[in-house]
C-alpha positions as CSV (number, residue, x, y, z in Angstrom):
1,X,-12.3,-7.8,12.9
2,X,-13.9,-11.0,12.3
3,X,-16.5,-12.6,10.0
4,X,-20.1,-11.8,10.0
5,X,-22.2,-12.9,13.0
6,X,-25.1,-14.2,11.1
7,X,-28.7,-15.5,12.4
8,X,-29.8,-18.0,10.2
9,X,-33.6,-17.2,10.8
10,X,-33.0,-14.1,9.9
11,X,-31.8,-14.2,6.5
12,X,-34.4,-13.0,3.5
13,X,-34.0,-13.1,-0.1
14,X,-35.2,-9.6,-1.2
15,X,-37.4,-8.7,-3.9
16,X,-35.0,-8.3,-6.5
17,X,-33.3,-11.5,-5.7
18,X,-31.9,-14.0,-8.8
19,X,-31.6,-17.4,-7.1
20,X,-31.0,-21.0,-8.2
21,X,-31.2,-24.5,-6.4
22,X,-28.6,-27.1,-5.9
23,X,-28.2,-29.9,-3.9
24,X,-26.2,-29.7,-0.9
25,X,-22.8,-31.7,-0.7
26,X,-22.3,-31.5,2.9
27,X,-24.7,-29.6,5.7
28,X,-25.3,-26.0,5.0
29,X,-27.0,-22.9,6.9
30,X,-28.7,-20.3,5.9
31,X,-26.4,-17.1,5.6
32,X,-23.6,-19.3,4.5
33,X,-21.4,-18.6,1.5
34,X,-21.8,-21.4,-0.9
35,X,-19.9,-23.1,-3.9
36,X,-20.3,-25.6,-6.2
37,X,-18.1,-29.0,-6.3
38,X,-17.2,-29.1,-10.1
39,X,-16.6,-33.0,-9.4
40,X,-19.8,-33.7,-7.6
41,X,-22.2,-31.2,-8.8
42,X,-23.2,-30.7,-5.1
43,X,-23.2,-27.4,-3.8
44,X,-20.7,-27.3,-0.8
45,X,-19.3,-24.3,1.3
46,X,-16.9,-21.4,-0.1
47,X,-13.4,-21.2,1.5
48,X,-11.0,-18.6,-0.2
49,X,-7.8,-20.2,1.2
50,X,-8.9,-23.6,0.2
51,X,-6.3,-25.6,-1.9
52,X,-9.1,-26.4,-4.3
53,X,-10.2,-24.0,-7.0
54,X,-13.9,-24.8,-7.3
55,X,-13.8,-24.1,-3.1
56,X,-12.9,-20.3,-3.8
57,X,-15.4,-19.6,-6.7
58,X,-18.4,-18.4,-5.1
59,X,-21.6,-19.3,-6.1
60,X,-24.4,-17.2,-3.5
61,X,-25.4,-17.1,-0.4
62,X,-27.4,-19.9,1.0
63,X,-31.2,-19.2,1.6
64,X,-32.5,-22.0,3.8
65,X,-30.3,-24.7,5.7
66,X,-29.9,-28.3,4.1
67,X,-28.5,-31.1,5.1
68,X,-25.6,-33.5,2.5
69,X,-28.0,-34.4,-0.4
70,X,-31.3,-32.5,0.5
71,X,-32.6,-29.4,-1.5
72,X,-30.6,-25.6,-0.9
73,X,-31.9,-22.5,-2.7
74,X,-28.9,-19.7,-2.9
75,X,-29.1,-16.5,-3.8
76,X,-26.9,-14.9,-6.5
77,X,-27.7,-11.6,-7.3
78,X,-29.8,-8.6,-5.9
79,X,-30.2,-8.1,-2.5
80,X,-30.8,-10.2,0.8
81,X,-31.0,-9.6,4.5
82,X,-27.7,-10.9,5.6
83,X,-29.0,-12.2,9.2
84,X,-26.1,-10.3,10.8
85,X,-24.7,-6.3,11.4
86,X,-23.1,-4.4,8.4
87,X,-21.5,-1.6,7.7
88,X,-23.5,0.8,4.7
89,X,-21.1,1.2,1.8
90,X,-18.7,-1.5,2.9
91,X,-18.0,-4.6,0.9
92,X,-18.1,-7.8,2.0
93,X,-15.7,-11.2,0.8
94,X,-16.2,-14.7,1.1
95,X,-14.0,-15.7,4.2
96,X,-11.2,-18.4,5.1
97,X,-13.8,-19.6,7.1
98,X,-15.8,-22.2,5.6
99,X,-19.0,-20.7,4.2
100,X,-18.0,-17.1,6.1
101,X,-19.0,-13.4,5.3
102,X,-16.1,-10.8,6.2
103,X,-15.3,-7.6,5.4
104,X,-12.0,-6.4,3.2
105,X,-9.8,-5.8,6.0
106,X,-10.0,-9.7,6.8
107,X,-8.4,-10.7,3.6
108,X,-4.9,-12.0,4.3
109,X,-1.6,-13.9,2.5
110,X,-3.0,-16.9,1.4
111,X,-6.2,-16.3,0.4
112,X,-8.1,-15.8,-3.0
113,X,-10.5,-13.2,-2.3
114,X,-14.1,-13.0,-3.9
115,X,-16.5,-10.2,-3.8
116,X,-19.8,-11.2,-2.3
117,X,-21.0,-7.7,-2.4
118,X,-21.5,-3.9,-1.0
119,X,-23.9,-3.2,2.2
120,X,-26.6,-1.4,1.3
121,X,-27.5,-0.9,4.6
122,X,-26.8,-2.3,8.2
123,X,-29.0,-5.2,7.7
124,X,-28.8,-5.6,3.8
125,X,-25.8,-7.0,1.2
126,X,-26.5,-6.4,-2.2
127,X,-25.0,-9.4,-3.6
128,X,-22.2,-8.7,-6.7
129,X,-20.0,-11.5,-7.1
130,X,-16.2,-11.2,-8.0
131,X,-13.8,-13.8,-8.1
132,X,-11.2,-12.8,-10.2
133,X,-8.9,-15.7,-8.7
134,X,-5.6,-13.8,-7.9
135,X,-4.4,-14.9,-4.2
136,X,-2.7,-12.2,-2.0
């Protein structure tokens, strides 16, 4: 399998969605798994097989695209049109691939996985972070 196709244009904070606003540490799109940079305060892109900590602690998912210092809303909790194809009743991790979606059977030796949340339908996530930080 492979990450999450996603259409930026296409993804939509639903109307149970908790969100926040950071600023962004490096350029970000929308549909992208985000983080934040404990040293910076800037929010930058999650990698779960990144050597630094704050890189596999999920945060959301990003909401509009933003470029190193501008404005990004990301979502962190109910649910959101993902922009891309799911499979209903499947979760969904934080990929090796910078700012990624994937589902489980992507997680491999090296990586920290973190929960991003279950499909609630073919075009929805309901977003339920987990990070516990054990690596595989």
């Amino acid at each position: 399998m492979a990450d999450v196709s996603i259409t930026a244009a296409n993804v939509i904070a639903g109307p149970n969605a908790v969100s926040n606003v950071g600023t962004a540490g490096v350029a970000i799109t929308a549909g992208q798994v985000v983080a934040l940079d404990t040293t910076t305060s800037t929010i930058r892109l999650c990698d779960v097989n990144s050597a630094s900590a704050w890189q596999r602690l999920p945060l959301g998912i990003a909401l509009n695209g933003a470029a190193a210092g501008q404005p990004v809303s990301y979502q962190t909790g109910g649910d959101i049109t993902a922009g891309g194809t799911l499979i209903t009743g499947a979760p969904y991790f934080a990929s090796g691939t910078a700012g990624g979606i994937r589902p489980a059977a992507d997680n491999t030796t090296g990586d920290y996985p973190a929960l991003i949340g279950m499909a609630v339908s073919t075009s929805a996530l309901r977003i339920q972070i987990n990070a516990p930080g054990v690596i595989i």
